[in-house]
Steps between C-alpha positions, in 0.01 A plus 500: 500500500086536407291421745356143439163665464552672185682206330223287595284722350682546154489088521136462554458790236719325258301176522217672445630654191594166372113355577334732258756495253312342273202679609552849464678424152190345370313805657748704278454360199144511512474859595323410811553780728275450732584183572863595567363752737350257707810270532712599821727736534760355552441257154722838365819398403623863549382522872861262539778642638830346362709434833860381580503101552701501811377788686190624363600876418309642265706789425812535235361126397756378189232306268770329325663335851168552741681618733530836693836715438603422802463121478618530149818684638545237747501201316660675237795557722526134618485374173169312501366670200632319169645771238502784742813661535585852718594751224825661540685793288 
């Protein structure tokens, strides 16, 4: 599991993406790069790491599930995952 640290920190940065939304795409479409230079950091929606739901890993992350391969095998294997199957031939 992630420390609680980091997925605190990909929260906060995530709400801080979704404040200046609006913002930086006005900024955009102006062609006002300045004043996207002086927005935060963190305002970047690529400075988000995409991270597993239930245990925060942020490595071998499956977009389409949000969940880690290992999570994804787990569940997977238990049967909580609609449509998922193990392959067999």
């Amino acid at each position: 599991m992630a420390k609680k640290s980091w997925i605190a920190r990909n929260k906060r940065k995530q709400s801080t993406v979704d404040k200046f939304a609006d913002l930086r795409r006005k900024l955009k479409e102006e062609k006002d790069y300045v004043g996207l230079s002086m927005l935060p950091r963190d305002a970047s929606p690529t400075r988000l790491v995409n991270r597993c739901e239930v245990t925060g890993r942020r490595r071998a992350f499956l977009r389409r599930f949000r969940l880690s391969r290992i999570t994804f095998r787990e569940y997977a294997s238990a049967g909580l995952l609609p449509g998922v199957t193990k392959s067999s031939w």
